[in-house]
Every structure is written in structure tokens, then in C-alpha cells.
C-alpha positions in Angstrom: 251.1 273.8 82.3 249.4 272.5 85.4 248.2 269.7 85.9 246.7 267.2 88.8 246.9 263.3 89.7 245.8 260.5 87.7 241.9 262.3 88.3 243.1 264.6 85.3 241.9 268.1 86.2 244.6 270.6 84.3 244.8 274.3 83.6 245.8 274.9 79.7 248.6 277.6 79.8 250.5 277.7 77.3 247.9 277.5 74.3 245.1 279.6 75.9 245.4 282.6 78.8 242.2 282.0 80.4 241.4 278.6 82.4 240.1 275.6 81.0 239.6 272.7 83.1 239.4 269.3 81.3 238.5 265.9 83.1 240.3 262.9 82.8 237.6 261.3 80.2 236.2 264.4 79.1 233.3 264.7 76.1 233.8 268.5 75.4 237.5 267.3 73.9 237.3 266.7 70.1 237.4 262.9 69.2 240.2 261.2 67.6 241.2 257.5 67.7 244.7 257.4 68.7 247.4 254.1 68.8 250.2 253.9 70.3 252.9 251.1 70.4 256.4 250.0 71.6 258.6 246.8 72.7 258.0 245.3 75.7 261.5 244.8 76.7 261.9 247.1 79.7 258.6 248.0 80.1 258.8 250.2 84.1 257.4 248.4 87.2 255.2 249.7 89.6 254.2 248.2 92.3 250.7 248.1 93.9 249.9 250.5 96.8 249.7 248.5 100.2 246.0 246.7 100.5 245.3 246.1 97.3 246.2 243.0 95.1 245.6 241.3 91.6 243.5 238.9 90.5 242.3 237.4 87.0 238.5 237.1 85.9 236.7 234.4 86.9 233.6 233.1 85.3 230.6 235.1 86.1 232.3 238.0 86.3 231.4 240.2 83.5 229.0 242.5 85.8 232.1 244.0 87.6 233.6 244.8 84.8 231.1 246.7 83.3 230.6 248.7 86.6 234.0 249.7 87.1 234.3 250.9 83.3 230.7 252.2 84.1 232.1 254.3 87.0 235.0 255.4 84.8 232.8 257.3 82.3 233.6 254.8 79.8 229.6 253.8 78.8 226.9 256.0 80.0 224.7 252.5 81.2 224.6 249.0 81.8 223.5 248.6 77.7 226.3 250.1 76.6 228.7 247.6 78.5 227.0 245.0 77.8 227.5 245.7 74.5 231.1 246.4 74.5 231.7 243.1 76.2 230.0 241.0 73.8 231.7 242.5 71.2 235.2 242.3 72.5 234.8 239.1 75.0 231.5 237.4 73.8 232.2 233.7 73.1 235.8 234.4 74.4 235.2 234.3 78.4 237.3 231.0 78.7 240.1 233.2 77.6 239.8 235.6 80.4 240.8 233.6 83.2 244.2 234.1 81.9 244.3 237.2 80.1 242.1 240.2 82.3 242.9 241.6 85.2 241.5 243.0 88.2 242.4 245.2 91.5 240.8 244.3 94.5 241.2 246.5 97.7 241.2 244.7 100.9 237.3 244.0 101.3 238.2 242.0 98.2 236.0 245.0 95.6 237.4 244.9 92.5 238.1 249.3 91.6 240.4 248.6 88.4 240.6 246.1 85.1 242.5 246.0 82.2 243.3 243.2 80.0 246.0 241.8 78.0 244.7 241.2 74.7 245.1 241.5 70.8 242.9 243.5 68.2 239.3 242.2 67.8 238.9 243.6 64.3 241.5 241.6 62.8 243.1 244.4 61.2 246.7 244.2 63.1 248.3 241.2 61.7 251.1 241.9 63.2 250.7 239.4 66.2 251.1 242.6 68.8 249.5 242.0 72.1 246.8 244.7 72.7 246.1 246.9 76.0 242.6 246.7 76.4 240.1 248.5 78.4 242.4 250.0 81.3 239.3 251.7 83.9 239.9 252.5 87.6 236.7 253.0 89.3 236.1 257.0 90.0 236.3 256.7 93.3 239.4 255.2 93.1 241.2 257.4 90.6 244.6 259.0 92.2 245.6 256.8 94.5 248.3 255.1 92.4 246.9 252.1 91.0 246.4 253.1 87.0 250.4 252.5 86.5 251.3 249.4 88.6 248.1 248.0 86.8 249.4 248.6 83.8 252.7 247.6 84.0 251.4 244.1 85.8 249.3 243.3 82.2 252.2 244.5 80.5 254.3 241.5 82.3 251.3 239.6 81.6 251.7 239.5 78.0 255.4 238.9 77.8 254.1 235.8 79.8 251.6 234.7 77.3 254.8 234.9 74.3 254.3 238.8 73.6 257.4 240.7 72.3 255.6 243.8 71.3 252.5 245.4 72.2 250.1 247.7 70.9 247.5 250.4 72.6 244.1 251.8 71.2 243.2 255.2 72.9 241.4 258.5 72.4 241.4 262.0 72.8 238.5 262.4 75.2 241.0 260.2 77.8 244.0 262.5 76.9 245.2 261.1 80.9 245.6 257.5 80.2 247.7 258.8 76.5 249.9 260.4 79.0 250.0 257.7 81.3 251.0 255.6 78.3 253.8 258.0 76.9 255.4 258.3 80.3 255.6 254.2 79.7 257.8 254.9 76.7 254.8 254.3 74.0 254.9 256.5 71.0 252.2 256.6 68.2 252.3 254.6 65.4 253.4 256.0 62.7 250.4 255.6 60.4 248.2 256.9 63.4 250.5 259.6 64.1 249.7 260.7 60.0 245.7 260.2 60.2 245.3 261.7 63.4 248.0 264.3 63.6 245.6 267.0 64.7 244.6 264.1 67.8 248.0 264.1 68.9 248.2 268.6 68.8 245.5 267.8 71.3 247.5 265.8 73.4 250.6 267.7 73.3 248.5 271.1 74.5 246.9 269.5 77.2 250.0 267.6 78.0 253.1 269.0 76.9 254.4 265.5 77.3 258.4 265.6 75.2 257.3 262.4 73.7 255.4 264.4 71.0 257.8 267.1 70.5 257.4 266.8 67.1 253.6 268.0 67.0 252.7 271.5 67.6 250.1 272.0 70.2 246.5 272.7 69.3 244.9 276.4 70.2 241.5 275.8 72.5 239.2 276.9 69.2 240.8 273.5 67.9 240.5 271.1 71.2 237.0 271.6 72.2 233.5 270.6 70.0 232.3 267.7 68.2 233.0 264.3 67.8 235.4 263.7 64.9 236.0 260.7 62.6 239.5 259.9 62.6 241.1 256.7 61.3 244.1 254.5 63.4 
């Protein structure tokens, strides 16, 4: 298979002859929730690329965050962010300052968030630290930043008393899943059961040896309409 940078244009090959380009958060990719988790004891390092650094949230702040997931393809308007945010960080903001991240290039823009969190639904409770909204502004994507971010909030929550640690994901952003395989994540095993045909998808646009164990999905089976899967 081919593949490019973090941006997430690939070539299927070894499921389907003819070329089928996918983005990196692409819509035309059947939908399935997928979860991932794994210790994080010798969780990789990656350092940021020189003029950029880290910062937390500060109060006020919620406007960049929506505009760099915004420019990531996660919501399709300001609405929809603001929407997201109230329902994962609305009446929690005081938290922030210690929890979400950002990257700022040297003319101090922020082009990348994510946030070291734990499951809003209360359904995990396990007391697993979450990976929350990881987004590098499009303009931004491929120049190295998605895995030294990551691996930052990652140290982040073994600060904040996290041993273990948990990560929501989806089909349609089959880049970040391998991002977060190549980290040493696997899928939990419940998720790997109720949305086995997810993780075909991710294996055939992948191939990643982590998921070995699936068999990759044909093209007739990765591309059409939004399917309900549960974690």
C-alpha cells in the first residue's frame, strides 16, 4: 500500500486494483466508532519541530479551539463546535488550564489541540485517562506536530496520576487510528468485537501489523453510509 504524511492521501492496493484516494478525515469512509487503549508506561517521545512550543488553555480561549478543529474537518461550522465544547468542556473550563493543550508556532497561532481527559458519558469506570479531541489545523498537517503532541498529553496524564489511558476514534479519521497504533494502542477488546468490520477498514487502508488479526475490508465494504456501531 501507499501511503503519504500525516495529510492522509493513500492509494488502496492490496484490496482494490484501481485507485482510491481517501483523506485523512474522509466522509465517503463508512462510520464506525472505534476505542483503543494501552498503559502508559513507555509511551514514545517526540519532540516538537523547531518554532513551535506548548501551551495550556487559558480562559477565553474556547474560540481557537473550535477553529483549529474547524480547520481540521472535525465540525462543518462554528455551531457545531460550539456545541461539542459545551458538551465535553461546558461548566468544566477551570479544568482546562491544566488539562488541554495547545501548539503555537512562532507568531504565537495556536495550529494544534488535544487534551488529556477522561470519558464525559460516564460509562468507563475504569478511571482511564481519555485522549480527547487531537486536531492540527489543515494548513498545518505534515509537518510533524500530530505525534510530539500526542506524546506531550500523554506525559501530561501520567502527571495528573494516570497509569492507563484510553482513546475514542472513528473510521472516517482512519490517520490518527494509525497514528495511535504506531503509539502501541490496540483496541479494546469489547470494541474490537462490536466494530470488527471498523477495524477491516482500518487494516485495508492501513495494513498497520497491529491488527493482524482482522482481515481487510474489499472497497464495496469501506465506502457509503454512516453506520451505527457501538464502543
Amino acid at each position: 500500500m501507499k501511503k503519504s504524511d500525516e495529510k492522509g492521501e493513500m492509494i488502496m492496493g492490496k484490496t482494490d486494483k484501481s485507485a482510491m484516494p481517501f483523506d485523512n478525515h474522509d466522509s465517503r469512509i463508512k462510520y464506525y466508532e472505534l476505542l483503543l487503549e494501552r498503559d502508559l508506561e513507555g509511551i514514545p517521545v517526540f519532540p516538537l519541530p523547531e518554532g513551535y512550543r506548548f501551551v495550556f488553555y487559558r480562559e477565553g480561549e474556547r474560540d481557537h479551539w473550535i477553529d483549529i478543529e474547524r480547520s481540521a474537518r472535525e465540525f462543518t461550522d462554528y455551531e457545531e463546535g460550539l456545541k461539542a465544547w459545551n458538551r465535553y468542556y461546558g461548566g468544566h473550563e477551570s479544568e482546562l488550564t491544566g488539562r488541554m493543550v495547545f501548539v503555537e508556532n512562532a507568531q504565537g497561532e495556536k495550529v494544534a489541540t488535544a487534551t488529556a481527559y477522561y470519558d464525559v458519558t460516564g460509562r468507563d469506570q475504569s478511571g482511564d485517562g481519555w485522549l480527547h479531541w487531537v486536531a492540527v489545523r489543515r494548513q498545518y498537517q505534515g509537518r510533524g506536530l500530530s505525534k510530539p503532541l500526542i506524546s506531550h498529553v500523554f506525559a501530561l496524564m501520567r502527571r495528573l496520576g494516570y497509569t492507563h489511558a484510553k482513546i475514542p476514534t472513528q473510521t472516517t479519521t482512519w490517520v490518527a487510528c494509525k497514528i495511535y497504533l504506531d503509539f502501541g494502542f490496540t483496541p479494546l477488546p469489547e470494541n474490537a468485537l462490536n466494530s470488527r468490520d471498523g477495524w477491516r477498514i482500518v487494516k485495508a487502508l492501513t495494513d498497520h501489523r497491529a491488527l493482524d488479526s482482522f482481515d481487510a475490508a474489499c472497497a464495496a465494504e469501506i465506502v457509503g453510509g454512516e453506520q451505527d456501531a457501538e464502543r
